[in-house]
C-alpha positions in Angstrom: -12.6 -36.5 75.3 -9.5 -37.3 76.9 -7.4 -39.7 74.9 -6.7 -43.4 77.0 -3.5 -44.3 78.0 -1.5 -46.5 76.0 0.1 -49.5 77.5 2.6 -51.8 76.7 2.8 -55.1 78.7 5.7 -57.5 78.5 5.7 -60.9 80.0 6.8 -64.0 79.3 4.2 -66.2 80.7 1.5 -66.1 77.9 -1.5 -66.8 80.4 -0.1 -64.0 83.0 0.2 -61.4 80.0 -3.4 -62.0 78.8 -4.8 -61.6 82.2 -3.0 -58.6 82.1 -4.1 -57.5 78.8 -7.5 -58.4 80.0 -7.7 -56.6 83.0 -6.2 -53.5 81.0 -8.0 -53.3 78.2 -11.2 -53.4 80.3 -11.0 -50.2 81.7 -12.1 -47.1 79.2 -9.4 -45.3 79.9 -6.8 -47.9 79.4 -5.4 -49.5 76.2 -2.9 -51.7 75.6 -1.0 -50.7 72.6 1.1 -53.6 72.3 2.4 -57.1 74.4 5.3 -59.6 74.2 7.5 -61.8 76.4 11.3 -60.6 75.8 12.8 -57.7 76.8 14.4 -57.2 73.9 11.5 -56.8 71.6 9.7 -55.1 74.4 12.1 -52.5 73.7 12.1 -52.5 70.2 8.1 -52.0 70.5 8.6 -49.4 72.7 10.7 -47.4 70.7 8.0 -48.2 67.7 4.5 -47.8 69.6 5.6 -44.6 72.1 3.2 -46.1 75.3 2.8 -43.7 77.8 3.6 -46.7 80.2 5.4 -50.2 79.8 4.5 -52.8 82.1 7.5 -54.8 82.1 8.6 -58.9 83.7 12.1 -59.3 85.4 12.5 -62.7 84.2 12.5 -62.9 80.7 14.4 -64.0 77.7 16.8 -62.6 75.8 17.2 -59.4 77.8 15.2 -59.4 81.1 12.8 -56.6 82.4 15.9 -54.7 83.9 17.9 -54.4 81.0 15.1 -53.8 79.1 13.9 -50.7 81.5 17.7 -49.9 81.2 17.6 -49.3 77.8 14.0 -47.3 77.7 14.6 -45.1 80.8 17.6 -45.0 82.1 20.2 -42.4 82.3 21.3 -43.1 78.6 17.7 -43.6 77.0 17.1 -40.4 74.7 13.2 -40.6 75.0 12.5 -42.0 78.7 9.3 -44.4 78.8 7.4 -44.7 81.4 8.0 -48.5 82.8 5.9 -50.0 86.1 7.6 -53.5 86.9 5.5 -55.9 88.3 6.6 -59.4 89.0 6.1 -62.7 91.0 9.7 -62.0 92.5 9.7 -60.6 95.9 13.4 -60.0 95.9 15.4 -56.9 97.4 18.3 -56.8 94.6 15.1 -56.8 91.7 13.6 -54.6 93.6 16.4 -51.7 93.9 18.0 -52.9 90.4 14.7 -52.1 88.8 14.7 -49.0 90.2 18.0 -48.1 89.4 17.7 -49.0 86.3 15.3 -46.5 85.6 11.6 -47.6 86.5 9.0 -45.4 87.9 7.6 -48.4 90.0 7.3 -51.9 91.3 4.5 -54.1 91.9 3.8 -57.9 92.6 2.3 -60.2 90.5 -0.2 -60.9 93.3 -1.6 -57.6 93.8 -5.3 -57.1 93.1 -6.1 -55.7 89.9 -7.6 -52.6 91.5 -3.7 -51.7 92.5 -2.5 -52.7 89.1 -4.3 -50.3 87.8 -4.1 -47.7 90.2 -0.3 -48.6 89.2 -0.2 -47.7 85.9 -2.4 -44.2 86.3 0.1 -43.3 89.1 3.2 -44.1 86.8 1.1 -42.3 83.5 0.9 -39.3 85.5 4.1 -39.4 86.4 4.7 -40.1 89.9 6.3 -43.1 91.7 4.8 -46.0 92.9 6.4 -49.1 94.9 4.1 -51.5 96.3 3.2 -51.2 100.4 4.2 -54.8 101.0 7.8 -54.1 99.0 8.4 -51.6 100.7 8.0 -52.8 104.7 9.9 -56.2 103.7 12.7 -53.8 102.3 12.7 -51.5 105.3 12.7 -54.8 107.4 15.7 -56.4 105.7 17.7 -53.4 105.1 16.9 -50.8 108.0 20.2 -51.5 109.9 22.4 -50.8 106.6 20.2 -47.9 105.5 20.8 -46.0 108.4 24.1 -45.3 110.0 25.2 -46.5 113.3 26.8 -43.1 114.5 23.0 -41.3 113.2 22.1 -38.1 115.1 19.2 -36.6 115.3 19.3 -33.1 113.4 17.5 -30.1 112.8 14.6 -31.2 110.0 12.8 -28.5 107.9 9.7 -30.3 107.9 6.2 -29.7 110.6 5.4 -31.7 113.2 2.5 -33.3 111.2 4.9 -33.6 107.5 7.0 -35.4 110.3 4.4 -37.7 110.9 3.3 -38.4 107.4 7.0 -38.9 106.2 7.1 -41.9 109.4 4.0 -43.5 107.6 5.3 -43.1 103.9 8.4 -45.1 105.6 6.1 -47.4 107.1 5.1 -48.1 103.6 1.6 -46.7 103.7 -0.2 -45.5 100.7 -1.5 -42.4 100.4 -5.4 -43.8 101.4 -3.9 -45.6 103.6 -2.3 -42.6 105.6 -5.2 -40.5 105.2 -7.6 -43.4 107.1 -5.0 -43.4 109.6 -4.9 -39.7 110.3 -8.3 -38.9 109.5 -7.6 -36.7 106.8 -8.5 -36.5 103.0 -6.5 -37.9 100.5 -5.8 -34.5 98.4 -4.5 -33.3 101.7 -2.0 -36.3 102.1 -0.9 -35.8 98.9 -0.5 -32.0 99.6 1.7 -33.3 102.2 3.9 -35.8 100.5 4.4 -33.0 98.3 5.6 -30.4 100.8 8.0 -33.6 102.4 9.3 -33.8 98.8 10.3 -30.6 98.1 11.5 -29.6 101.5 14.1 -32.3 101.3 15.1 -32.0 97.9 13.8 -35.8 97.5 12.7 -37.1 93.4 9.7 -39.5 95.2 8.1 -41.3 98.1 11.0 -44.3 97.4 14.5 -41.7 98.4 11.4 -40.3 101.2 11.4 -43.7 102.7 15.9 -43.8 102.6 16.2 -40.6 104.2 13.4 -41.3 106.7 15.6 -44.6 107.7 19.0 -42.7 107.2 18.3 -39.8 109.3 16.8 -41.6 112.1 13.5 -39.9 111.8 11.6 -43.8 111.3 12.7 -46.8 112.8 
């Protein structure tokens, strides 16, 4: 039997982390190993419990979420955790700080549970998530500094159909998302996003969606 993920969540707001914690800790293969609201003892219980994933506020005492994710998995931390940042604040600097500072993902306070969770098993296992809605509102705010004025178009490694995929995964679809769209399973999107990935020399969907913008393949 395969041993539940462990999960640490840190939030400030004592009736936001227990609905967390609830929601968690109802799922059998979920646990949550630990919870506070500071990011400074979330990182001190991090560095005690080991989770395979930190949940982890912006706004928090002490030391928010993002010096806190700093600390656990940035380019300094000697044993990277796993950290999925989920918060009430849309905000375009939280959003790329956060990930900068090392987080494997970003989701809002007002997703359904159903995502949170699918959240945290897509961070366990150790790909990137950032939230659909995040995503378009960043693309819509930022797509004229992203990409450069004097862009041409160049010679891309990728098929006509990892072309098309890569102009969803910019549009901010998810990966059931993009397989309703195009009719196709879900493993084969995935297959796909993989390919994209590779070909480009690109760490997850979030530098796909940049070089999408950047390279004038999504406008």
């Amino acid at each position: 039997m395969t041993a539940p993920t462990r999960v640490l969540v840190c939030d400030d707001q004592m009736l936001v982390r227990t609905g967390l914690v609830t929601i968690i800790d109802a799922q059998p293969d979920l646990e949550v190993a630990g919870e506070c609201g500071d990011g400074r003892t979330a990182v001190d219980l991090a560095e005690k419990l080991r989770p395979d994933v930190v949940v982890m506020d912006i706004r928090m005492p002490v030391l928010d979420g993002i010096g806190a994710t700093r600390l656990l998995a940035g380019a300094g931390a000697r044993n990277p955790v796993k950290i999925l940042v989920v918060t009430t604040f849309n905000l375009d600097e939280y959003v790329y700080e956060a990930l900068r500072a090392g987080a494997c993902g970003f989701l809002l306070k007002d997703a359904p549970p159903d995502r949170l969770l699918h959240g945290i098993r897509t961070v366990a296992a150790g790909a990137a998530l950032l939230d659909p809605d995040v995503t378009r509102q960043l693309v819509g705010r930022y797509a004229a500094r992203i990409r450069p004025a004097e862009a041409t178009a160049h010679e891309s490694p990728l098929t006509p159909r990892e072309l098309e995929v890569l102009r969803h995964i910019a549009d901010g679809l998810s990966n059931s998302e993009i397989a309703a769209t195009l009719l196709i399973s879900q493993e084969t999107v995935k297959t796909f996003v993989s390919r994209i990935l590779a070909k480009l020399g690109l760490r997850d969907r979030v530098q796909a969606v940049i070089y999408a913008y950047r390279n004038g393949l999504a406008t």
